[in-house]
N, CA, C, O and CB atoms as a CASP TS submission, in Angstrom:
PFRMAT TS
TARGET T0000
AUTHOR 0000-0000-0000
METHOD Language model
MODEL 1
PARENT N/A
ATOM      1  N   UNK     1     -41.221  22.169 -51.356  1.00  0.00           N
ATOM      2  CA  UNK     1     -42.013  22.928 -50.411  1.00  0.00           C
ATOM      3  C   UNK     1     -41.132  23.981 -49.759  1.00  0.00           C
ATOM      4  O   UNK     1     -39.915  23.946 -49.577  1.00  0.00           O
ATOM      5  CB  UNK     1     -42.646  22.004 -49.352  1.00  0.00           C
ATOM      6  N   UNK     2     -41.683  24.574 -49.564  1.00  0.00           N
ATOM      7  CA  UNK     2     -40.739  26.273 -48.496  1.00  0.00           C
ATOM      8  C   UNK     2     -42.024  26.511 -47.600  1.00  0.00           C
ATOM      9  O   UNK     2     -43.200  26.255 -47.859  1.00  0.00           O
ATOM     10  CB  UNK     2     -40.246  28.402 -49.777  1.00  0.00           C
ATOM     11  N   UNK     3     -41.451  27.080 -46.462  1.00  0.00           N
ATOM     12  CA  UNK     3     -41.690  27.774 -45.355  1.00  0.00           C
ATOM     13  C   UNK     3     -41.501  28.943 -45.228  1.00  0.00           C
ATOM     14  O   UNK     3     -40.328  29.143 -44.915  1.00  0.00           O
ATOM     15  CB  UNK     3     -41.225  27.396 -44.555  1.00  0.00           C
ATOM     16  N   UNK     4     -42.383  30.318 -45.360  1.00  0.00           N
ATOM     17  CA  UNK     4     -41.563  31.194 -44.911  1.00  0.00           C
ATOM     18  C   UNK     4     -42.893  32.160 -43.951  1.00  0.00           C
ATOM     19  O   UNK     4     -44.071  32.227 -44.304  1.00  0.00           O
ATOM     20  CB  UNK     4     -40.615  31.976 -46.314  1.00  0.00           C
ATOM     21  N   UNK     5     -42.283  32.837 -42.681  1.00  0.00           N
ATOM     22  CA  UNK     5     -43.062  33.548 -41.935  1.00  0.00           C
ATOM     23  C   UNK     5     -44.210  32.990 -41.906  1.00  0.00           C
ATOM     24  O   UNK     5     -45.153  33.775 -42.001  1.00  0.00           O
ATOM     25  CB  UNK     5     -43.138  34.740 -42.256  1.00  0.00           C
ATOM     26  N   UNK     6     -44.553  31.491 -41.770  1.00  0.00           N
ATOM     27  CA  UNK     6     -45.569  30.872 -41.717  1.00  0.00           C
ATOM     28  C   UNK     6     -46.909  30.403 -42.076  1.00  0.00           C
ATOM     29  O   UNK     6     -47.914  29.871 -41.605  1.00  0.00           O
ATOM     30  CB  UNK     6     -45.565  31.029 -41.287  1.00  0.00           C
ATOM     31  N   UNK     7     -46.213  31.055 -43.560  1.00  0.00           N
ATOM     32  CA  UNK     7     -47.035  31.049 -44.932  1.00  0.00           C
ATOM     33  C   UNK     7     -46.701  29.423 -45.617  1.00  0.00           C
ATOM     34  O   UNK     7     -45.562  29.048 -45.898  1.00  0.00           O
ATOM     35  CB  UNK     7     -46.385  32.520 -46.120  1.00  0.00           C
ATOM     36  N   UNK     8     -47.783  28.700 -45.780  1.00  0.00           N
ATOM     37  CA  UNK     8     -47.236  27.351 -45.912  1.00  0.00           C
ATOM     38  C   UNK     8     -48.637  27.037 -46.663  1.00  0.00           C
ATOM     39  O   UNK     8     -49.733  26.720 -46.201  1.00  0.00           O
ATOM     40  CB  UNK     8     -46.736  26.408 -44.379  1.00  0.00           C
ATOM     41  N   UNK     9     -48.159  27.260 -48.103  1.00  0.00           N
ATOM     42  CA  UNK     9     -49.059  27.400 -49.085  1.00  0.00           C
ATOM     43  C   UNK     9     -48.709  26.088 -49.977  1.00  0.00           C
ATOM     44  O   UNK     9     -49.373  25.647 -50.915  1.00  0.00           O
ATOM     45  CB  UNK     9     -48.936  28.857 -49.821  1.00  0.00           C
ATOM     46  N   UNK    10     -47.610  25.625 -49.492  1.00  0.00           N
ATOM     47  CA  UNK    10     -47.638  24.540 -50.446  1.00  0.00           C
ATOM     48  C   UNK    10     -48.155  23.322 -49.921  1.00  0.00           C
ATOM     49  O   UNK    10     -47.752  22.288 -50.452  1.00  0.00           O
ATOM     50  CB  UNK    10     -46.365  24.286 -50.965  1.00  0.00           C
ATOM     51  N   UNK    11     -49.477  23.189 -48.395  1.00  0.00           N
ATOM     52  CA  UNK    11     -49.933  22.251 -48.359  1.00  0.00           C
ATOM     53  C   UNK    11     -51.464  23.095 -48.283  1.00  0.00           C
ATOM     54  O   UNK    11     -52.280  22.754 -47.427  1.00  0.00           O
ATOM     55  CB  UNK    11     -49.305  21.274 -47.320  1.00  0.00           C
ATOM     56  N   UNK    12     -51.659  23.811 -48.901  1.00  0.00           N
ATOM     57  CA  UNK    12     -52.851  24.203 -49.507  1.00  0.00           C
ATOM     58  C   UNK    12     -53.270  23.169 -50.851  1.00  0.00           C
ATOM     59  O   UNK    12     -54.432  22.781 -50.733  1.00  0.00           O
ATOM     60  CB  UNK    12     -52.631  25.770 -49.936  1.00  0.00           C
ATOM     61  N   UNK    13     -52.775  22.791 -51.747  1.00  0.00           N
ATOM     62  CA  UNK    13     -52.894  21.919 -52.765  1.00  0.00           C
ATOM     63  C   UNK    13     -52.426  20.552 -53.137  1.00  0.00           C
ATOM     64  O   UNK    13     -52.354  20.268 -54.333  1.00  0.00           O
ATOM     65  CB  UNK    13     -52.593  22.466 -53.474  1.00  0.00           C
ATOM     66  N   UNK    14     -52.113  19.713 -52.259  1.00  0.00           N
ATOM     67  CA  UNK    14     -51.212  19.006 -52.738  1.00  0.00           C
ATOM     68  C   UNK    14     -51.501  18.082 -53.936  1.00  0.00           C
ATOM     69  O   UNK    14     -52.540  17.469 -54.184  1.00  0.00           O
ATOM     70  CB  UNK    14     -50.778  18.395 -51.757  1.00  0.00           C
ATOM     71  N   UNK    15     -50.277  18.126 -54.660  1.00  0.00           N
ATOM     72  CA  UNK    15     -50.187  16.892 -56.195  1.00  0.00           C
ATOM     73  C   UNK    15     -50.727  15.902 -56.025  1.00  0.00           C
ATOM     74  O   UNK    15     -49.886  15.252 -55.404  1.00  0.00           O
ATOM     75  CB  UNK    15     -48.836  16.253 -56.718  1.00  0.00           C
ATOM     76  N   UNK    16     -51.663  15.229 -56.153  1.00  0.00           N
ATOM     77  CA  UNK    16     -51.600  13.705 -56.162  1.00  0.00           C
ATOM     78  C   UNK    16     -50.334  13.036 -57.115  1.00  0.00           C
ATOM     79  O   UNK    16     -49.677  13.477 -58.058  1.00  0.00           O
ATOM     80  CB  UNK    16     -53.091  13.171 -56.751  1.00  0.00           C
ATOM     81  N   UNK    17     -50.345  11.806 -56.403  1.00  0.00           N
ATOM     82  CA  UNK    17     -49.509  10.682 -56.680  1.00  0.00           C
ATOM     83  C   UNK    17     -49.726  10.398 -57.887  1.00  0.00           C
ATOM     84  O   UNK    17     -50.925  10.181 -58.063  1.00  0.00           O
ATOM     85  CB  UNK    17     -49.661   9.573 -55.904  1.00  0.00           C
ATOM     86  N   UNK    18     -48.953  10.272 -59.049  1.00  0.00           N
ATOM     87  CA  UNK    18     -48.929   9.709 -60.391  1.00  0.00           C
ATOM     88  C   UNK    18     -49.547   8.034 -60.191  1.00  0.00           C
ATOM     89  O   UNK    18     -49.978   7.656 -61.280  1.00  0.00           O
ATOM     90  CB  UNK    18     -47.206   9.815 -61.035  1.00  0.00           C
ATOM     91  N   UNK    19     -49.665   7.195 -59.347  1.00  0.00           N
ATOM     92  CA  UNK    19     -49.778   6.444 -59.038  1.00  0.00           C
ATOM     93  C   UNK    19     -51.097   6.285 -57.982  1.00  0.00           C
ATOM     94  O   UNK    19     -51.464   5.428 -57.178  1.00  0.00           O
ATOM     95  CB  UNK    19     -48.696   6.272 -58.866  1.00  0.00           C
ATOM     96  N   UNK    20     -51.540   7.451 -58.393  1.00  0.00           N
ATOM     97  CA  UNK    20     -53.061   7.306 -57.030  1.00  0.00           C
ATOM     98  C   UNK    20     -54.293   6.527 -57.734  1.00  0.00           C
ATOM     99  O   UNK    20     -55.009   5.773 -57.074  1.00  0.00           O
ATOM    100  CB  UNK    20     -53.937   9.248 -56.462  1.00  0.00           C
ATOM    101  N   UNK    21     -54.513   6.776 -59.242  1.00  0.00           N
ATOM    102  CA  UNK    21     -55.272   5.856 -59.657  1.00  0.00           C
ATOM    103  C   UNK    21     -55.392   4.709 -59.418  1.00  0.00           C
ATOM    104  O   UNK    21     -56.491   4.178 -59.259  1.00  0.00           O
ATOM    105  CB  UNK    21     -55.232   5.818 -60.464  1.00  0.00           C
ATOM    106  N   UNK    22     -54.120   4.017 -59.337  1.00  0.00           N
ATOM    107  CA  UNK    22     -53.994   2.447 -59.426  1.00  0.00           C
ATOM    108  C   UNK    22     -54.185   2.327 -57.921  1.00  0.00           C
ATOM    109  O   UNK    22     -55.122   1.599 -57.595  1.00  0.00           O
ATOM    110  CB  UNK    22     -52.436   1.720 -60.107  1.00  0.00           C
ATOM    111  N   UNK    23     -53.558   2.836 -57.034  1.00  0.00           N
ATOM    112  CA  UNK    23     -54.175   2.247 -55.255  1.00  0.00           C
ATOM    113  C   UNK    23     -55.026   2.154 -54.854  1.00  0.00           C
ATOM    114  O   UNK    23     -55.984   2.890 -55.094  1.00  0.00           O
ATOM    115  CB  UNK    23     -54.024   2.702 -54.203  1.00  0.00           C
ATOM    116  N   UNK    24     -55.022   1.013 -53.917  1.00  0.00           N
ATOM    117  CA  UNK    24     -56.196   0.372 -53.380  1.00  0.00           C
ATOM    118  C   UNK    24     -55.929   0.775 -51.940  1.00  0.00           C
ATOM    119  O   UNK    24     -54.772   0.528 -51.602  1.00  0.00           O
ATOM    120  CB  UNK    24     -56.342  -1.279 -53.676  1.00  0.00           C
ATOM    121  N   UNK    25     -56.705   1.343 -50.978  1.00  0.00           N
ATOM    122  CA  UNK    25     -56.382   0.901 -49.443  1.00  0.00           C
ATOM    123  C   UNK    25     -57.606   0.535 -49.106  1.00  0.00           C
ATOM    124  O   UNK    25     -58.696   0.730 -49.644  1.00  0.00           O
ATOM    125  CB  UNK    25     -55.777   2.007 -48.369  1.00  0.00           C
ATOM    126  N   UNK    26     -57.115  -0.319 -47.629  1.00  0.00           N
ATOM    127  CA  UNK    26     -57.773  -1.001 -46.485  1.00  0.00           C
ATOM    128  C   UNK    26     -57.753  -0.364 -44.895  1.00  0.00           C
ATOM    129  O   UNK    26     -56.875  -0.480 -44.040  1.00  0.00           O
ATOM    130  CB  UNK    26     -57.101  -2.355 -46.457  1.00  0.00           C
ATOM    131  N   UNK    27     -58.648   0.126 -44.853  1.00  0.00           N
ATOM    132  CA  UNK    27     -58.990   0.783 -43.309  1.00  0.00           C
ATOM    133  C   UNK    27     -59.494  -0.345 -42.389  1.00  0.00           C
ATOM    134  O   UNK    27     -60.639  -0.753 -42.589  1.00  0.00           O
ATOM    135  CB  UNK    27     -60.279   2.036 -43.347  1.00  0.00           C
ATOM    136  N   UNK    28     -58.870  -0.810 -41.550  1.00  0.00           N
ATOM    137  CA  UNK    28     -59.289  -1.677 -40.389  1.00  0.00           C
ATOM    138  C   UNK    28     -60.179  -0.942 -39.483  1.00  0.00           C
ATOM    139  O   UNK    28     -59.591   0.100 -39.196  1.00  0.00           O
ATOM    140  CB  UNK    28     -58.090  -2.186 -39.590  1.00  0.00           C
ATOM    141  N   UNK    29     -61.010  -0.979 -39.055  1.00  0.00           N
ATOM    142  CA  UNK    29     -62.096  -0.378 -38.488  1.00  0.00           C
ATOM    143  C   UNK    29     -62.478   0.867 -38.976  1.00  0.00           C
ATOM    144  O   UNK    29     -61.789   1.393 -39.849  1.00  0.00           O
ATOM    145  CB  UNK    29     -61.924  -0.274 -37.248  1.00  0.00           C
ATOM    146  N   UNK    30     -64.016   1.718 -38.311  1.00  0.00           N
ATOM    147  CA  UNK    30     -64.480   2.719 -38.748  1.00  0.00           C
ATOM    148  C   UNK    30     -64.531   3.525 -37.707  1.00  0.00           C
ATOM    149  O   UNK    30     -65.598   4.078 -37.441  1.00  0.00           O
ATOM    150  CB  UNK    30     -65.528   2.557 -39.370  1.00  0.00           C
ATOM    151  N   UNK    31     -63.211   3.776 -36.805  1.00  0.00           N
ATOM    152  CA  UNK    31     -63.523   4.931 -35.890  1.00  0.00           C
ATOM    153  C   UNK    31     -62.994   6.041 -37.161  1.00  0.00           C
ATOM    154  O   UNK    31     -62.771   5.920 -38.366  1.00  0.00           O
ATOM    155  CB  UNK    31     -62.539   4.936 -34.125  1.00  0.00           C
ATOM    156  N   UNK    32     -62.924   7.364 -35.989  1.00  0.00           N
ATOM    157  CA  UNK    32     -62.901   8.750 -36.560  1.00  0.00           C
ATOM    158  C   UNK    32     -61.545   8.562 -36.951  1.00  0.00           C
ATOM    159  O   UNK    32     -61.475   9.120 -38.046  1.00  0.00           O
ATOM    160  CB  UNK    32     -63.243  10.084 -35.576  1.00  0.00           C
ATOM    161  N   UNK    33     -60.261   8.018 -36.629  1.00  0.00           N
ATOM    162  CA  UNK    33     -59.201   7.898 -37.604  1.00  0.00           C
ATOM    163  C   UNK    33     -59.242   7.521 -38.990  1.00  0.00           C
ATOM    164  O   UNK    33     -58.703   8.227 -39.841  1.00  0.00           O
ATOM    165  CB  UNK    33     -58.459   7.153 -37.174  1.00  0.00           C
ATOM    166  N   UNK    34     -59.893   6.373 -39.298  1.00  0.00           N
ATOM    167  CA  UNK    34     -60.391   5.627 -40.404  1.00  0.00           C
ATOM    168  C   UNK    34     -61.310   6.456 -41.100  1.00  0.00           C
ATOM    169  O   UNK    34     -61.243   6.415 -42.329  1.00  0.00           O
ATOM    170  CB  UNK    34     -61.013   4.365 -40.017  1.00  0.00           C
ATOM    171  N   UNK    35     -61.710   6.809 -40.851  1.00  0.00           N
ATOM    172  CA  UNK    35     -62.859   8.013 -41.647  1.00  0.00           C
ATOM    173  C   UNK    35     -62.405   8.936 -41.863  1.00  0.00           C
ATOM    174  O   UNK    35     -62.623   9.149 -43.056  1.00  0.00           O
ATOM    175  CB  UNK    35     -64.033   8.552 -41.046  1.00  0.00           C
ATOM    176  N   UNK    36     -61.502  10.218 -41.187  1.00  0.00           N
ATOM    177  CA  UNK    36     -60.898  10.800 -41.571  1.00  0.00           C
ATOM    178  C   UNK    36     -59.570  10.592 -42.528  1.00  0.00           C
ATOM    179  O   UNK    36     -59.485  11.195 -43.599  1.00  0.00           O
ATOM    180  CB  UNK    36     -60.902  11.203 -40.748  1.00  0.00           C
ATOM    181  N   UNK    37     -58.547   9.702 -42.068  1.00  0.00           N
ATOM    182  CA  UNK    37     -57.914   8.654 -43.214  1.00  0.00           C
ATOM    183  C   UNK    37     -58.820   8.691 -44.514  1.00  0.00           C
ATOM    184  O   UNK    37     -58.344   9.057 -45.589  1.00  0.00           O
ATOM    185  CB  UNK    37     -57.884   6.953 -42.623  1.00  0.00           C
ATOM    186  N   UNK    38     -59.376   8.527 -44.457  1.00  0.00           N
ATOM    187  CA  UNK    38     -60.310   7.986 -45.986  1.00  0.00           C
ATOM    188  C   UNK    38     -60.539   8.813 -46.478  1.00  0.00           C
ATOM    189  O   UNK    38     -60.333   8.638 -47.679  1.00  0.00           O
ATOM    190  CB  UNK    38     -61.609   7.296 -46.066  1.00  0.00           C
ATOM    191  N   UNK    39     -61.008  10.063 -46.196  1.00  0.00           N
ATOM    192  CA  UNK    39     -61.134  11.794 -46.431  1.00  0.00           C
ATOM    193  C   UNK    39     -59.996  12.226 -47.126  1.00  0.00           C
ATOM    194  O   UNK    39     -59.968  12.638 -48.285  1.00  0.00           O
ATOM    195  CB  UNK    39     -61.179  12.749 -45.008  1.00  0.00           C
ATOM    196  N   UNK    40     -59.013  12.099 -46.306  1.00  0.00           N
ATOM    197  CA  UNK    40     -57.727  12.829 -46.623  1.00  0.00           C
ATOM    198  C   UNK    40     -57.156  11.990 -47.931  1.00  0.00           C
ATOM    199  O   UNK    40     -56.666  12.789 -48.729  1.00  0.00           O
ATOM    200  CB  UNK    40     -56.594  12.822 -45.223  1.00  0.00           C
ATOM    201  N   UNK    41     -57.090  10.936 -48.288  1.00  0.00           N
ATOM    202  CA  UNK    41     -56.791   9.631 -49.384  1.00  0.00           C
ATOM    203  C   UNK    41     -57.386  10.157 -50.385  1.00  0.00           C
ATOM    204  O   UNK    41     -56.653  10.272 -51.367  1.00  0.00           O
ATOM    205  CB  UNK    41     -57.398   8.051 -49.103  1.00  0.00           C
ATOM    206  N   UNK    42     -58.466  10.530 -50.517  1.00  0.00           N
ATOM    207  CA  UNK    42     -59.470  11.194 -51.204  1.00  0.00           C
ATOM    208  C   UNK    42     -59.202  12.298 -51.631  1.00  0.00           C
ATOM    209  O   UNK    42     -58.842  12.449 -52.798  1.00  0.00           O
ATOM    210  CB  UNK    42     -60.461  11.331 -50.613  1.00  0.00           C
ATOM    211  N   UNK    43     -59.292  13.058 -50.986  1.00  0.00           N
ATOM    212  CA  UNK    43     -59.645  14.455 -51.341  1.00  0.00           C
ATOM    213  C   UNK    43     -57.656  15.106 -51.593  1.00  0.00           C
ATOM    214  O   UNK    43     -57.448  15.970 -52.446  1.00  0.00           O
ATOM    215  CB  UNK    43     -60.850  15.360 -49.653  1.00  0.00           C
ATOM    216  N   UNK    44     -56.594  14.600 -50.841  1.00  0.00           N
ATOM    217  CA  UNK    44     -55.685  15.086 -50.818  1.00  0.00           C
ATOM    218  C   UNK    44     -54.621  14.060 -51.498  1.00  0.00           C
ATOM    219  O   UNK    44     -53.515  14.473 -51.847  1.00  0.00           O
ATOM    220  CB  UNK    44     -55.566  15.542 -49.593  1.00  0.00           C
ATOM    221  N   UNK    45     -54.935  12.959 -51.638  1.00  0.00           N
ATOM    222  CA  UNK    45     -53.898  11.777 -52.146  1.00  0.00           C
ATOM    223  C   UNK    45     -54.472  11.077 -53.570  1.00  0.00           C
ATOM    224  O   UNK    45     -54.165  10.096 -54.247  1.00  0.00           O
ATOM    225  CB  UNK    45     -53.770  10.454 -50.846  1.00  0.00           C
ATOM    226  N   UNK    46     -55.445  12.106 -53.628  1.00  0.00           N
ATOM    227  CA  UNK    46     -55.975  11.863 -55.419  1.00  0.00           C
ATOM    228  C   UNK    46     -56.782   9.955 -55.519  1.00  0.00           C
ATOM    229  O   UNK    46     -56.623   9.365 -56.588  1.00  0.00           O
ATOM    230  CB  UNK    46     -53.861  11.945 -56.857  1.00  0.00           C
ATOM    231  N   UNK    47     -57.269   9.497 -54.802  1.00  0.00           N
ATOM    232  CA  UNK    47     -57.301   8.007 -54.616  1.00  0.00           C
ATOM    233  C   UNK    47     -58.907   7.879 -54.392  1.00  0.00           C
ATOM    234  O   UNK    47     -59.613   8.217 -53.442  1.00  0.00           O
ATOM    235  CB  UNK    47     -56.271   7.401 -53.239  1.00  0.00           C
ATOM    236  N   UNK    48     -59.281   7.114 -55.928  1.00  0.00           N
ATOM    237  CA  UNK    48     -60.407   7.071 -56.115  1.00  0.00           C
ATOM    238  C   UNK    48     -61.534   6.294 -54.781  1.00  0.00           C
ATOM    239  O   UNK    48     -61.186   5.369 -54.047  1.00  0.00           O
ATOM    240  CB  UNK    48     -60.320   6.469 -57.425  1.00  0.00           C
ATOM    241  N   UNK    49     -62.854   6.960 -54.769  1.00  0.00           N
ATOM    242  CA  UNK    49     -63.276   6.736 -53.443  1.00  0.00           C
ATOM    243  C   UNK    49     -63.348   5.333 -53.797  1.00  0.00           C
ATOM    244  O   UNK    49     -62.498   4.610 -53.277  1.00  0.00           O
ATOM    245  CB  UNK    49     -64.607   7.511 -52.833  1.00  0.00           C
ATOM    246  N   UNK    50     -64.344   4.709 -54.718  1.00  0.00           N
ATOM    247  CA  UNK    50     -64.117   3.436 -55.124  1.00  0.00           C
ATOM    248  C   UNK    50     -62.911   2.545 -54.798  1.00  0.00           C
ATOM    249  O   UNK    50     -63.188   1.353 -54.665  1.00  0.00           O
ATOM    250  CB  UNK    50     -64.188   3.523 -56.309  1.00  0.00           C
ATOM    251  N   UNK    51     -61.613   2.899 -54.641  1.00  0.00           N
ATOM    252  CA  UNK    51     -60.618   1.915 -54.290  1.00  0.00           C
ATOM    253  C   UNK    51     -60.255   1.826 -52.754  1.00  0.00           C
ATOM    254  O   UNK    51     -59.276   1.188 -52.367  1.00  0.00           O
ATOM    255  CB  UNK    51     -59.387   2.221 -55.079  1.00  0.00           C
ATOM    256  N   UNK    52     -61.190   2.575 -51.818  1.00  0.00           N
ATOM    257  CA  UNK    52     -60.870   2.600 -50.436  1.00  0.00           C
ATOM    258  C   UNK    52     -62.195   1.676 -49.740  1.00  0.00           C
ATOM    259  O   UNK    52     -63.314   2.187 -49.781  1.00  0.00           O
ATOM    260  CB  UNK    52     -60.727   4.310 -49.875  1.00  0.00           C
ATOM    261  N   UNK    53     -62.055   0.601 -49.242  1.00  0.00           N
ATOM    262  CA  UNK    53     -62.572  -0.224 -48.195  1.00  0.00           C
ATOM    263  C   UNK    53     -62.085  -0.139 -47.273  1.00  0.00           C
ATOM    264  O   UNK    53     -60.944  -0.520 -47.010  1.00  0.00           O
ATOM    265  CB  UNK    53     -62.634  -1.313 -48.309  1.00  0.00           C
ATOM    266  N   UNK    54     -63.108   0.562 -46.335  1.00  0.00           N
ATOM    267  CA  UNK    54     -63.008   0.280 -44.474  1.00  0.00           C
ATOM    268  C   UNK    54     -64.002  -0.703 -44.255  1.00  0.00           C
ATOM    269  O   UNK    54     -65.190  -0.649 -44.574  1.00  0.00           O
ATOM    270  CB  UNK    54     -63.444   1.743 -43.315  1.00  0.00           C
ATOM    271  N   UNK    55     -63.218  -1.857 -43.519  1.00  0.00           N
ATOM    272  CA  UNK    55     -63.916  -2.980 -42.550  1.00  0.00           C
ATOM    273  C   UNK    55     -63.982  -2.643 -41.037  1.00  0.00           C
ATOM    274  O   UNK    55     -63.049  -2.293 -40.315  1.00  0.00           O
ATOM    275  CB  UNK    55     -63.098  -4.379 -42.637  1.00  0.00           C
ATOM    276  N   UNK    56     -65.454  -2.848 -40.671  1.00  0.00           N
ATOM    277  CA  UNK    56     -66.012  -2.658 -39.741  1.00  0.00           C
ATOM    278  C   UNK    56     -66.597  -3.811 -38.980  1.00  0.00           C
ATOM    279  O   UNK    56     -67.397  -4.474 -39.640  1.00  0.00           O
ATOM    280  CB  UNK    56     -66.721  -1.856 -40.065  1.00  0.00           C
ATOM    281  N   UNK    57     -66.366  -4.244 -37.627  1.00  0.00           N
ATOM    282  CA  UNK    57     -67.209  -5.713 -37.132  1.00  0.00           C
ATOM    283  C   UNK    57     -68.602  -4.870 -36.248  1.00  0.00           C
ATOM    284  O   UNK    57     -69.334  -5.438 -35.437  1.00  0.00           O
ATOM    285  CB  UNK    57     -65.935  -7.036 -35.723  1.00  0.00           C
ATOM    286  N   UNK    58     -68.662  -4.031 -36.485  1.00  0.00           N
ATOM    287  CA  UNK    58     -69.873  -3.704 -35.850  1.00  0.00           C
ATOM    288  C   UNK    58     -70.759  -2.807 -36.565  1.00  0.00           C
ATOM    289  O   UNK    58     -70.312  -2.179 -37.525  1.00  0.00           O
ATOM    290  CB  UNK    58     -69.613  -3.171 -34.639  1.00  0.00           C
ATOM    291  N   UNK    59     -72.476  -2.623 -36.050  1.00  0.00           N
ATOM    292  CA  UNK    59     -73.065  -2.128 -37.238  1.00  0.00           C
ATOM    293  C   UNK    59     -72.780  -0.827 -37.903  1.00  0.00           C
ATOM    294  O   UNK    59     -72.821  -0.505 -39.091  1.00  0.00           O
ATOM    295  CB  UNK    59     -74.263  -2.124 -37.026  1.00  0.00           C
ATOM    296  N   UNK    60     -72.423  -0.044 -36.625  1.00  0.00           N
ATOM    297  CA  UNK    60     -72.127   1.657 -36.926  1.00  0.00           C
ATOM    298  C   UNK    60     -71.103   2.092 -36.687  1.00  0.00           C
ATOM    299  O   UNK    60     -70.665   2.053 -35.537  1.00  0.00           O
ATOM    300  CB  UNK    60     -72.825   2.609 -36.286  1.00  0.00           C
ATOM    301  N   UNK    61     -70.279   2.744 -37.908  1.00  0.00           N
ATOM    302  CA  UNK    61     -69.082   3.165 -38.047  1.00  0.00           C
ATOM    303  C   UNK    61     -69.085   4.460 -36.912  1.00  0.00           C
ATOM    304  O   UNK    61     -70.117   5.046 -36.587  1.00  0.00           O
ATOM    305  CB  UNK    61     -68.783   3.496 -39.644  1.00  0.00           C
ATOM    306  N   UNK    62     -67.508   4.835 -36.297  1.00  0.00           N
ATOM    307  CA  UNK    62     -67.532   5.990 -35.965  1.00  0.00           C
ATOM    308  C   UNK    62     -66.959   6.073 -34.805  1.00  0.00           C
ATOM    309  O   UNK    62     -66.941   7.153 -34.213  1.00  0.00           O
ATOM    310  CB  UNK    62     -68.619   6.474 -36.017  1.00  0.00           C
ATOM    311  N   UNK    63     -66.236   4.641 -34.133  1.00  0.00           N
ATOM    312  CA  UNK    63     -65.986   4.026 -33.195  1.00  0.00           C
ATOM    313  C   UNK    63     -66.389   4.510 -31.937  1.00  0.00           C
ATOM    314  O   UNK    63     -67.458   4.019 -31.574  1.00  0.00           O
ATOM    315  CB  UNK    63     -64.911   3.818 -33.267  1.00  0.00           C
ATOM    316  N   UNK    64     -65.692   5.621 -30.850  1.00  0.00           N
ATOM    317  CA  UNK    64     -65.734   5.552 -29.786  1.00  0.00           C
ATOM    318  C   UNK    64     -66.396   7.200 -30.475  1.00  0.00           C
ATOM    319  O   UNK    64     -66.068   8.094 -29.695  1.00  0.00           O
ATOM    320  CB  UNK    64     -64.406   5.050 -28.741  1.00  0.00           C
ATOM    321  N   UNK    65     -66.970   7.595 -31.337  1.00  0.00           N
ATOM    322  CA  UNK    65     -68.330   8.474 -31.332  1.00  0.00           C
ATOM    323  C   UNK    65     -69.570   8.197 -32.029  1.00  0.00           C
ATOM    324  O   UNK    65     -70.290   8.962 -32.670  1.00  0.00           O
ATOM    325  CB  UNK    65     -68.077   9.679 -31.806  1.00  0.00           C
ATOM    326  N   UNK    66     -69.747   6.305 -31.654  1.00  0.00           N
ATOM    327  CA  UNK    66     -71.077   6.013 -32.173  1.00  0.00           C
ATOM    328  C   UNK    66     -72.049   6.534 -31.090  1.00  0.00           C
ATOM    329  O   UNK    66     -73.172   6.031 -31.108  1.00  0.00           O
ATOM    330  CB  UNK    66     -71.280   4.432 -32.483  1.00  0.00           C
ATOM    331  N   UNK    67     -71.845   7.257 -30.362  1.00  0.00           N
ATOM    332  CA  UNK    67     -73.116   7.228 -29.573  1.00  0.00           C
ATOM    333  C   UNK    67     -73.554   6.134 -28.369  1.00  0.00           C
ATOM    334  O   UNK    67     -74.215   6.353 -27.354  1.00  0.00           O
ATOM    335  CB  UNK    67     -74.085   7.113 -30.579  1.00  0.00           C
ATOM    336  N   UNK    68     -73.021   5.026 -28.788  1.00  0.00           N
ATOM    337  CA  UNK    68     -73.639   3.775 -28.125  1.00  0.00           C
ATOM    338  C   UNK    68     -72.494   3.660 -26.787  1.00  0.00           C
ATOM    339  O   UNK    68     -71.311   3.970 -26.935  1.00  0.00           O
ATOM    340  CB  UNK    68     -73.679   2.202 -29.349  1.00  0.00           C
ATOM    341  N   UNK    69     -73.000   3.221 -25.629  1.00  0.00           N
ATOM    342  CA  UNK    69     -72.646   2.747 -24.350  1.00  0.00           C
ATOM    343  C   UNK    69     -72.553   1.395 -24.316  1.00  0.00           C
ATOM    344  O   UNK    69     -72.251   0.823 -23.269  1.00  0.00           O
ATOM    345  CB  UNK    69     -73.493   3.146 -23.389  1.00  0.00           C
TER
END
């Protein structure tokens, strides 16, 4: 990667992992970290959506922006 005058093009694309097929992750809850986490795994760490489980103990993901009081 290089930096220059704040042109930082080399996290415009990043490689996935030769090894992203085979991973599995586990998201402990479904606030907006965990969801976004799961996005980025995805879309930037090459890691099939199929191999990502987030566990949730409540009905609606999204934690402290479910809406609910």
């Amino acid at each position: 990667m290089y930096y220059s005058a704040g042109n930082y093009e080399s996290f415009a694309r990043p490689r996935p992992s030769d090894r992203a097929a085979d991973t599995h992750v586990w998201f402990v809850g479904a606030g907006l970290a965990s969801l976004s986490s799961a996005l980025f795994m995805i879309r930037d760490g090459g890691v099939p959506g199929s191999h990502i489980t987030i566990l949730e103990k409540l009905k609606l993901p999204g934690g402290a922006l479910d809406g609910i009081k």
